[in-house]
Backbone as a ProteinNet text record, in pm:
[ID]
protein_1_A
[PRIMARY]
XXXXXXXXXXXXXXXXXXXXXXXXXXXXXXXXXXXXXXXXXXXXXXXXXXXXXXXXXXXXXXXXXXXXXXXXXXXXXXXXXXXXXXXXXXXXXXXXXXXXXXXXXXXXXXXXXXXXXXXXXXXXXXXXXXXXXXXXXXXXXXXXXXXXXXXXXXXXXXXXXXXXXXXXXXXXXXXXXXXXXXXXXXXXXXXXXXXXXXXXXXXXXXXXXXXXXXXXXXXXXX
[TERTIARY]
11247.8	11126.1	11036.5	11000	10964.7	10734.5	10715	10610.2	10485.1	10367.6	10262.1	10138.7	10091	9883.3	9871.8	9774.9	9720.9	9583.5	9577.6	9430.9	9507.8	9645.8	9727.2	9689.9	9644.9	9553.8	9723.9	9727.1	9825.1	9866.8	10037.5	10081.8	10088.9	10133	10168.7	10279.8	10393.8	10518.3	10441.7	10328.8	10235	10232.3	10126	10092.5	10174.4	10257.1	10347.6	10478.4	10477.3	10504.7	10394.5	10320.6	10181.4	10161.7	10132.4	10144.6	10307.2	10368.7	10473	10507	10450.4	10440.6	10346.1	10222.6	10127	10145.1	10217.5	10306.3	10451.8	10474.8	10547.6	10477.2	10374.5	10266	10236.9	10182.9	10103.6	10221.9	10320.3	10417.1	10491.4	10363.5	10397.8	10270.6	10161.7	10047.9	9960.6	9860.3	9769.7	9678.7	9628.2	9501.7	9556.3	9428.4	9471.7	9465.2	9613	9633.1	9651.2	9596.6	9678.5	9600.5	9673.4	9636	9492.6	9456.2	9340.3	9219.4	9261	9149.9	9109.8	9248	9246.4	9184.2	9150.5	9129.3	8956.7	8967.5	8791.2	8750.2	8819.6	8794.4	8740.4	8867.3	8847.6	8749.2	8724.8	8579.9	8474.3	8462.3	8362.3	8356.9	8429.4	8417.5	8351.1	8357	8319.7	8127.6	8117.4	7990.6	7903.6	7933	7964.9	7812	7725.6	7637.5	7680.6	7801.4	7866.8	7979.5	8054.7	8214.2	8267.2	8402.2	8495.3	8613.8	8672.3	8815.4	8946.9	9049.6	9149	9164.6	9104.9	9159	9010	8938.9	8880.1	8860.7	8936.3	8915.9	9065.2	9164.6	9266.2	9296.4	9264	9254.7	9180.8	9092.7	9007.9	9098.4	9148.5	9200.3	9343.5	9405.8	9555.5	9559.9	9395.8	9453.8	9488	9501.6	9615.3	9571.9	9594.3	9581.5	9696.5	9840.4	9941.8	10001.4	9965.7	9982.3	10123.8	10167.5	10349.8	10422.3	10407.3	10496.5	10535.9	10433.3	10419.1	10470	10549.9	10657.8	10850.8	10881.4	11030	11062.1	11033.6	11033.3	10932.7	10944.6	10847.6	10843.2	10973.3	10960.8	10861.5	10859.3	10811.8	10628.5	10642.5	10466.9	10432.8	10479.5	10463.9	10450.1	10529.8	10445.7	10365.6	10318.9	10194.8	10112.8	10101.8	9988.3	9963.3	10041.9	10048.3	9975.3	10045.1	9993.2	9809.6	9763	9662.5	9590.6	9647	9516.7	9490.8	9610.7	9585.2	9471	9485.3	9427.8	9285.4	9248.9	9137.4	9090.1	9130.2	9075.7	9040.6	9162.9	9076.1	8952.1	8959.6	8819.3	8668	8695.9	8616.1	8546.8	8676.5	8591.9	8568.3	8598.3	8604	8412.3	8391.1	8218.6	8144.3	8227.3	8114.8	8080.5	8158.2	8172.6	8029.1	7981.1	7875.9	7897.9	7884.9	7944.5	7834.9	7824.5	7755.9	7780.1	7867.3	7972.5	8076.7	8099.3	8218.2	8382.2	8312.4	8466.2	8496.5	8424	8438.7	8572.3	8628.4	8800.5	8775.3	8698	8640.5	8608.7	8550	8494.5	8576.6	8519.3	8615.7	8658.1	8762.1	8911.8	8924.6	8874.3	8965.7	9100.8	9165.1	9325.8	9286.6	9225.7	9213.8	9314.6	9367.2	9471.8	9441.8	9512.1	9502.2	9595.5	9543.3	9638	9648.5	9553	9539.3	9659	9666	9743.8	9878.3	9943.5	10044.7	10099.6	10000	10040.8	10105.9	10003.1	10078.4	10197.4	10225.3	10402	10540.5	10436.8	10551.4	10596.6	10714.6	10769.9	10674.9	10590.3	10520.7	10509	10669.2	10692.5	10662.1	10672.1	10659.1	10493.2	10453	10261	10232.3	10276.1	10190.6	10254.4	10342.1	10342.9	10293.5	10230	10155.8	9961.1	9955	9841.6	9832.4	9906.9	9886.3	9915.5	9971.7	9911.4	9777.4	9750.1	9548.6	9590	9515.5	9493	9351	9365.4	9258.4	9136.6	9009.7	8903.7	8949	8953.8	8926.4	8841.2	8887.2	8761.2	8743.6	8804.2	8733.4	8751.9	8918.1	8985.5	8906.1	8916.9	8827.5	8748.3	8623.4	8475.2	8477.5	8639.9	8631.3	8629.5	8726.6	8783.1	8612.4	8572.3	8467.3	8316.7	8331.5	8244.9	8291.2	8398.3	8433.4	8410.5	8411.4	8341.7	8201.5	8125.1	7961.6	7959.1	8036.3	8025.6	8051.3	8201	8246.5	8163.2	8082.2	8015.1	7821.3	7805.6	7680.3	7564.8	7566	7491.4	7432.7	7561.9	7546.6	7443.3	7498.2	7399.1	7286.9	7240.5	7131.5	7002.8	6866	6759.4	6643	6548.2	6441.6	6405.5	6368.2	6379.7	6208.5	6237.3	6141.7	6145.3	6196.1	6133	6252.1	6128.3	6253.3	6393.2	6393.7	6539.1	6603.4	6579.5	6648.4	6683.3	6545.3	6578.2	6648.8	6691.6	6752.2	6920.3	6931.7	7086.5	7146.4	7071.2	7058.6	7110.9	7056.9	7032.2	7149.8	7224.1	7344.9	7457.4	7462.1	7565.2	7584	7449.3	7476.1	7628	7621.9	7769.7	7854.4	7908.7	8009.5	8014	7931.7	7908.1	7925.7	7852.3	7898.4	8081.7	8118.2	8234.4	8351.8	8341.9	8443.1	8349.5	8260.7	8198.6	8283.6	8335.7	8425.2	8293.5	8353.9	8302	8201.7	8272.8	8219.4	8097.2	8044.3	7942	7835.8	7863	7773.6	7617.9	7521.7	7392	7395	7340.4	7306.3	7272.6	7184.7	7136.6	7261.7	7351.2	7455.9	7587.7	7594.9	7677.4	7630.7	7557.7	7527.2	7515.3	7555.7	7629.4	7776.7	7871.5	7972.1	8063.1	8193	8234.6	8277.4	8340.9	8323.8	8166.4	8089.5	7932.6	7956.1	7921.7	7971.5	8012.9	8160.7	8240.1	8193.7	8094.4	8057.6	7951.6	7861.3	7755.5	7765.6	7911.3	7942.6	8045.6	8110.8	8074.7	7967.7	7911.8	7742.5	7723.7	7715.9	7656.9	7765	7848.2	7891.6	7856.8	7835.5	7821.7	7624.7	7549.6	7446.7	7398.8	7508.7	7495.1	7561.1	7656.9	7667.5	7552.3	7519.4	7372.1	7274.4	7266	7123	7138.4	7302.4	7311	7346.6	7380	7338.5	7210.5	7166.6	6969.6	6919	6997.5	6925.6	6957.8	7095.4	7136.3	7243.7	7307.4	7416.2	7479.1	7538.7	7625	7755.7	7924.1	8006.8	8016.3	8046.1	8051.2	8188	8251.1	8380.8	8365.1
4764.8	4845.1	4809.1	4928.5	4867.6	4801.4	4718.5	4696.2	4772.1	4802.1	4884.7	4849.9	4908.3	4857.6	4789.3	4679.9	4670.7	4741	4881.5	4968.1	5081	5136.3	5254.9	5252	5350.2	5396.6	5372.9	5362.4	5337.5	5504.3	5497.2	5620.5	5620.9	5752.1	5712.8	5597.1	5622.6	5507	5389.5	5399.1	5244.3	5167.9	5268.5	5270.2	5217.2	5329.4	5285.1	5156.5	5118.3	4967.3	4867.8	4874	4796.1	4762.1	4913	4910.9	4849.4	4855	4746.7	4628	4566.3	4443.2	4374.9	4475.2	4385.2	4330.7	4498.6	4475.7	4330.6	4332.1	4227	4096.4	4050.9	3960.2	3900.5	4067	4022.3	4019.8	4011.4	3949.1	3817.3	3714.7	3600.1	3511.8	3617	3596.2	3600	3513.4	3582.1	3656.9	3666.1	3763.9	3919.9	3992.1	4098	4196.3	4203.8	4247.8	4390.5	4473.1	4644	4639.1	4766.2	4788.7	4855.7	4962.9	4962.4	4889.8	4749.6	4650.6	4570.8	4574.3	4524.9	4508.6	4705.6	4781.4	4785.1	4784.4	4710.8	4620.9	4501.4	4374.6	4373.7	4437.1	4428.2	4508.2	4652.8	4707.9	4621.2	4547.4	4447.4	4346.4	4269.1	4216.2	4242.4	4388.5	4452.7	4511.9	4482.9	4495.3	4370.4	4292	4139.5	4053.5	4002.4	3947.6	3848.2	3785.7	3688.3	3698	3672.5	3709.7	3616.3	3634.8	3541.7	3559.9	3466.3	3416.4	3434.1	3444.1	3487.8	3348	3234.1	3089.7	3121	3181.2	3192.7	3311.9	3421.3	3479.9	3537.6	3440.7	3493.2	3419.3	3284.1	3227.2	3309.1	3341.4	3374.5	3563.8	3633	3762	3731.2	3615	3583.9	3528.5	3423.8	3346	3199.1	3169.9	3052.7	3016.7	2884.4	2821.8	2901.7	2910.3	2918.2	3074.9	3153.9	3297.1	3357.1	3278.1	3325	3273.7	3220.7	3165	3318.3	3395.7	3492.8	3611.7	3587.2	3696.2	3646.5	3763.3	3686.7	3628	3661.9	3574	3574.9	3533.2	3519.5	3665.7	3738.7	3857.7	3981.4	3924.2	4006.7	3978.9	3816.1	3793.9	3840.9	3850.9	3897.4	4015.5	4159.9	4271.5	4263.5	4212	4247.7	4178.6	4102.2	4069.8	4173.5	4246.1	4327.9	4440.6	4488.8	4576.4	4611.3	4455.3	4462	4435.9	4401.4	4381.6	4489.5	4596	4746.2	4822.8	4808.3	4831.1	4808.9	4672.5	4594.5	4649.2	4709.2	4743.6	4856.7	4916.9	5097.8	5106	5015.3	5042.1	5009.9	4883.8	4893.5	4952.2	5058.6	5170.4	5263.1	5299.1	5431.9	5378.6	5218.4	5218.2	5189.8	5196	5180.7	5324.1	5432	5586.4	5626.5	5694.7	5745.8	5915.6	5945	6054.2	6120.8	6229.1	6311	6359.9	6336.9	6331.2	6308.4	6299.7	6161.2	6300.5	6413.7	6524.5	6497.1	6370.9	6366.5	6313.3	6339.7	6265.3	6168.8	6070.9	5953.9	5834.9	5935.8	5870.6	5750.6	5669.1	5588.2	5679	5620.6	5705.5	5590.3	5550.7	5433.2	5475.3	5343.8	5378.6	5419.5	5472.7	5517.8	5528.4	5541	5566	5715.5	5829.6	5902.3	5898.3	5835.8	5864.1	5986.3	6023.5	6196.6	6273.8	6251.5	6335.6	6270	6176.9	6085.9	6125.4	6156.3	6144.3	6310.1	6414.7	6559.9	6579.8	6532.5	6514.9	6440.5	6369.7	6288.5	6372.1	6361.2	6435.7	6372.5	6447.3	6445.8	6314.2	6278.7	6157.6	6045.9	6030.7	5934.5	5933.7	6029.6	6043.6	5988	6024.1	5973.3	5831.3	5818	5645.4	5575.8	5589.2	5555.4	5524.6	5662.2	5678.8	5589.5	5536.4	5465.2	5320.5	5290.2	5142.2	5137.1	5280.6	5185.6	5249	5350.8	5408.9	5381.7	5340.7	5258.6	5417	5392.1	5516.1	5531.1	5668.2	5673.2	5591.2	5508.4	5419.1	5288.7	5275.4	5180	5017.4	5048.8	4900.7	4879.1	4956.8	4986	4908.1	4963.3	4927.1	4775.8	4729.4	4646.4	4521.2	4569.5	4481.9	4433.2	4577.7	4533.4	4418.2	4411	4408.3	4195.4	4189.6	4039.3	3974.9	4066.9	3987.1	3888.2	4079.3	4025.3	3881.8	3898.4	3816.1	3681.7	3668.2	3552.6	3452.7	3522.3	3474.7	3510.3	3519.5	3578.1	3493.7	3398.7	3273.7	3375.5	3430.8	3477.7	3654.3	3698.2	3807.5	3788.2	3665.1	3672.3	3666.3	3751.4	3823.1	3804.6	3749.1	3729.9	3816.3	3741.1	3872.6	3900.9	3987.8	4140.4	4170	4154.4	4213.8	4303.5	4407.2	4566.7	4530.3	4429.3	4409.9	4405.3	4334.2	4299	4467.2	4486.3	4632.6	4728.7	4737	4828.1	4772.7	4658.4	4597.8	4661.5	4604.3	4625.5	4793.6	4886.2	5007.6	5076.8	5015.4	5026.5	4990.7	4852.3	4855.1	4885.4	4976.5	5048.2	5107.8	5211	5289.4	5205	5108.8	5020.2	4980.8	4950.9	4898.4	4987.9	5112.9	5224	5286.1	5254.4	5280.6	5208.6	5083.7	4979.2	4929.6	5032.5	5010	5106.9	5125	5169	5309.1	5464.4	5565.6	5539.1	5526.3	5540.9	5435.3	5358.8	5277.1	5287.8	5402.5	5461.7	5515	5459.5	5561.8	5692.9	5769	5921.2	5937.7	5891.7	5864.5	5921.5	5803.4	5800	5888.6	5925.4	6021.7	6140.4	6206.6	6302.2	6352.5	6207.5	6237.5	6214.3	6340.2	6350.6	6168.1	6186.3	6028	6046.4	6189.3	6158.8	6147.4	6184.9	6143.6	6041.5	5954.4	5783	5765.7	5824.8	5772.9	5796.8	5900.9	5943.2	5804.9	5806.7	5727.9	5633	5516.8	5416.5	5403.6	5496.7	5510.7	5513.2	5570.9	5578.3	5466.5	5410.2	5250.8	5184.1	5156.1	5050.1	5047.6	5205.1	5220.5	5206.7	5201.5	5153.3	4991.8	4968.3	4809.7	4704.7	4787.4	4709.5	4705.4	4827.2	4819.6	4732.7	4746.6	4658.4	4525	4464.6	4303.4	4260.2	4420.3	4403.3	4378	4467.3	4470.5	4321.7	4242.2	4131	4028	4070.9	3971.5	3878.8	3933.8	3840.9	3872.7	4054.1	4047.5	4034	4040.3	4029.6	4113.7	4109.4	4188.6	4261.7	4366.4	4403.8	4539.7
6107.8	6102.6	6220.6	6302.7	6390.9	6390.5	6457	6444	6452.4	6376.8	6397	6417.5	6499.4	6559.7	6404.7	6424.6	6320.1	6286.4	6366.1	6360.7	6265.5	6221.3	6237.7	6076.4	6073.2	5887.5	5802.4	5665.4	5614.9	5544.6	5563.6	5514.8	5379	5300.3	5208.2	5175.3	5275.2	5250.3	5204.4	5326.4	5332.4	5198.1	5158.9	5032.4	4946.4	4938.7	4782.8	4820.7	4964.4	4968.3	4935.8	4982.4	4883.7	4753.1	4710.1	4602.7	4496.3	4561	4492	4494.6	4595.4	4654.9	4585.3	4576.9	4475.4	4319	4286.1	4139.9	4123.6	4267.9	4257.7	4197.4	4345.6	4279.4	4127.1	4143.2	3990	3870	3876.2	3739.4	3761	3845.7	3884.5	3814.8	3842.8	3789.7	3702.1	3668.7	3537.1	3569.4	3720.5	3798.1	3760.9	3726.9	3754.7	3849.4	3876.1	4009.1	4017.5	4102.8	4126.9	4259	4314.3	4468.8	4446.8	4341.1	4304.4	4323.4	4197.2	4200.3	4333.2	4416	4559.2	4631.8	4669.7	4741.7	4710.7	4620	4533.4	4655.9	4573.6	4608.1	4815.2	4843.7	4994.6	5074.9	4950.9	5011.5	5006.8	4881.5	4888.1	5033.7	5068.9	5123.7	5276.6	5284.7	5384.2	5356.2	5242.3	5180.7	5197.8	5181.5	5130.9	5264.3	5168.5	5261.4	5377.2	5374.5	5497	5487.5	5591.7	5595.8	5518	5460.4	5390.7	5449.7	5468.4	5518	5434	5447.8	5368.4	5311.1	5307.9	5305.5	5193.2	5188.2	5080.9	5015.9	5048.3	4915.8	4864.6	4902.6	4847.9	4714.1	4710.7	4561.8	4452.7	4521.5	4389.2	4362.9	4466.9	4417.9	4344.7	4411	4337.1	4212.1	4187.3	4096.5	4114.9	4255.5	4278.9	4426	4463	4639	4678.3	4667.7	4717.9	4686.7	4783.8	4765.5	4771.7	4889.9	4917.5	4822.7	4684	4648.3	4552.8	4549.1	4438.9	4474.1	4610.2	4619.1	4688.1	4692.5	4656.7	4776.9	4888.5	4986.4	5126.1	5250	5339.9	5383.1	5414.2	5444.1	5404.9	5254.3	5166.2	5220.7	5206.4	5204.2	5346.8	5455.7	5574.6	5574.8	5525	5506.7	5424.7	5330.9	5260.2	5332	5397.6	5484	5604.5	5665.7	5744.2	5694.8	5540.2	5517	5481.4	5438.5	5361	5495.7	5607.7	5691.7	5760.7	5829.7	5813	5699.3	5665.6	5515.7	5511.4	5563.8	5566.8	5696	5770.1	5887.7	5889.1	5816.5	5819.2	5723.9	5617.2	5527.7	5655.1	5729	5882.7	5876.4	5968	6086.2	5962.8	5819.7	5735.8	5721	5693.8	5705	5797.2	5921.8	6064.2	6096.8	6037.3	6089.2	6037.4	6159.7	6068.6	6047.4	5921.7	5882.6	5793.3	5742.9	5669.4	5536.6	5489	5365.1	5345.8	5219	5219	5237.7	5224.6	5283.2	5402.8	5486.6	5635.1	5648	5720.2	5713.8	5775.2	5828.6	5859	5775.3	5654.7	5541.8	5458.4	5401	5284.4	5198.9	5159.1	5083.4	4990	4895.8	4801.4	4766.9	4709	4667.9	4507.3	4468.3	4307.5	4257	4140.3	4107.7	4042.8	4039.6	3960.8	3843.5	3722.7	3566	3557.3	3518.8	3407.3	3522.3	3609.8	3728.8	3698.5	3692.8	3694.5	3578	3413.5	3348.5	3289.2	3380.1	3335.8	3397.6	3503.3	3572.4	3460.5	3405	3270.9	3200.8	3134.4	2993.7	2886.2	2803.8	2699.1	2623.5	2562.6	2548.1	2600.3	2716	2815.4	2794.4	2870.5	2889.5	2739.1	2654.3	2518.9	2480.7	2544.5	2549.6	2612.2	2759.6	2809.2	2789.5	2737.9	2706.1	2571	2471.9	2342.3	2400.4	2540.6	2582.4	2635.5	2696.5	2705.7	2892.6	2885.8	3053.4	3088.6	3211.1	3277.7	3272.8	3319.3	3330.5	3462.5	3527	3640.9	3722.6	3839	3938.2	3904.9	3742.4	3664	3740	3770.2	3808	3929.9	4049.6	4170.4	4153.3	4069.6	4058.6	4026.3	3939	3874.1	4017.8	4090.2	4198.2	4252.5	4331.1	4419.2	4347.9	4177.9	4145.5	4103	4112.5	4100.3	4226.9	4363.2	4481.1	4472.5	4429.5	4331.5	4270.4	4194.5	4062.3	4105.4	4159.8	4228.8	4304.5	4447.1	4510.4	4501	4374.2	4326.4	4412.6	4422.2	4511.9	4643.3	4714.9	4843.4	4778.4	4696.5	4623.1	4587.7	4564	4531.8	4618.3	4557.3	4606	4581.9	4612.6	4543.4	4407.6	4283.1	4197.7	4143.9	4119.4	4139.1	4282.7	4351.2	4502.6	4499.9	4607	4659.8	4667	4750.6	4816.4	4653.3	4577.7	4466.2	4383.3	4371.3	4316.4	4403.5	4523.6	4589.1	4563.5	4579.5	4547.9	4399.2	4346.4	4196.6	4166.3	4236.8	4178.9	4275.9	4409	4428.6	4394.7	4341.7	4273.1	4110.6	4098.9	3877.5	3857.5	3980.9	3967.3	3906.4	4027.6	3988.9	3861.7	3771.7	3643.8	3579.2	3617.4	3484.2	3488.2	3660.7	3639.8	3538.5	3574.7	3438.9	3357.9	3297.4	3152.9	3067.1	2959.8	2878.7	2866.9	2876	2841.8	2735.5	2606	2454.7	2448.1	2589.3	2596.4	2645.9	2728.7	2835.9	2710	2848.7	2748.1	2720.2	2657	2682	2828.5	2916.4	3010.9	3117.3	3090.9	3223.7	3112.3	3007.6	2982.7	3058.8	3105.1	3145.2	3264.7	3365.5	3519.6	3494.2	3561.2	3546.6	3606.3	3557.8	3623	3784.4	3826.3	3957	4070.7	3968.8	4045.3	4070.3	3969.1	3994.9	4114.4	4091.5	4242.2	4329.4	4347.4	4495.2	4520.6	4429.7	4444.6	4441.9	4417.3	4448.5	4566.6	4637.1	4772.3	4866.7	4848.8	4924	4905.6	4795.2	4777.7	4886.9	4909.9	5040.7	5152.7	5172.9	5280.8	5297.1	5212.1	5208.5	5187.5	5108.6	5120.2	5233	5284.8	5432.3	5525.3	5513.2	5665	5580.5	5434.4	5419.4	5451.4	5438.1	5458.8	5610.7	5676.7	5788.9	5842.1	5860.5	5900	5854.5	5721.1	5702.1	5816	5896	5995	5897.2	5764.5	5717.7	5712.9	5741.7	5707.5	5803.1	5721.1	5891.5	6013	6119.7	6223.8	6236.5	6223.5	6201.4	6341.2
[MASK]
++++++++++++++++++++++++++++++++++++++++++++++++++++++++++++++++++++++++++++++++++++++++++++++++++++++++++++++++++++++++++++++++++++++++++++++++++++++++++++++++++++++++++++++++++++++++++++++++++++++++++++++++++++++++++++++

């Protein structure tokens, strides 16, 4: 296979080598892993008030100090590093772009998964076996990924509280929360913006919370 820029946006092939590679991973592991929650995780980091190093944030996404052991061999851990730093690069430039809506083909693209789509292609059988193990919400894992960055390194999140800054953080990352908050939990309030609103508006939110931790002078330079 021959070698690719590490700038070259990922194809689908990309993808759904990724995405299996990670599935490899994660049945080594107790983290929970999907290219989804990943893809979270790594927008965050691009959000993220100071840069983090793969020497620090791959424990905390794997689970474990020792990442290569969790696939079948070096080959294997060598494209997924390839792939995810492709990956990590196009999310970049998708939030250095300055664009006007997110239909911009510039724009961030998360790896969402689509179920409800996955699952009308199934034979009936199948889809309703699936659906009686427990289908993720749309965004949910996503929101889930980017929102364990938060959580993880909350120290570096934190804001003076009551002050703007606090309330402006705060009120960008709600989406995320209402996204992997279970439907049947939601207020009346936030039942009544549709769930792909959300998504839009927790897009907007990265791309608003990078410049704010920019402008503060913390955040990374990509």
């Amino acid at each position: 296979m021959p070698a690719k820029n590490q700038n070259a946006a990922l194809t689908e092939d990309d993808i759904a080598t990724l995405a299996d590679l990670i599935d490899e991973a994660a049945a080594r592991t107790d983290a929970p892993l999907s290219l989804e929650g990943m893809d979270g995780f790594i927008t965050a980091l691009h959000c993220a008030p100071r840069p983090l190093d793969e020497a620090d944030y791959f424990p905390v996404l794997f689970g474990q100090d020792d990442v290569a052991v969790l696939f079948a061999d070096a080959t294997k851990y060598t494209r997924f590093q390839a792939l995810l730093t492709r990956r990590r690069n196009e999310i970049a430039r998708a939030l250095a772009a300055p664009i006007e809506d997110l239909t911009d083909p510039k724009a961030l693209s998360p790896l969402i998964m689509d179920w409800e789509g996955m699952l009308a292609e199934l034979p009936k059988q199948d889809a309703a076996a699936l659906r009686a193990e427990g289908v993720p919400p749309y965004a949910s894992m996503w929101a889930a990924g980017f929102l364990q960055v938060v959580e993880h390194w909350e120290d570096d999140w934190a804001l003076p509280a009551d002050s703007k800054d606090e309330a402006f953080a705060d009120e960008m990352l709600d989406p995320m929360y209402v996204l992997m908050t279970p439907a049947d939990e939601w207020t009346e309030e936030e039942s009544r913006i549709p769930r792909n609103d959300y998504v839009a508006m927790a897009i907007w939110s990265c791309y608003e919370l990078r410049d704010f931790w920019r402008d503060r002078g913390q955040a990374p330079r990509n």
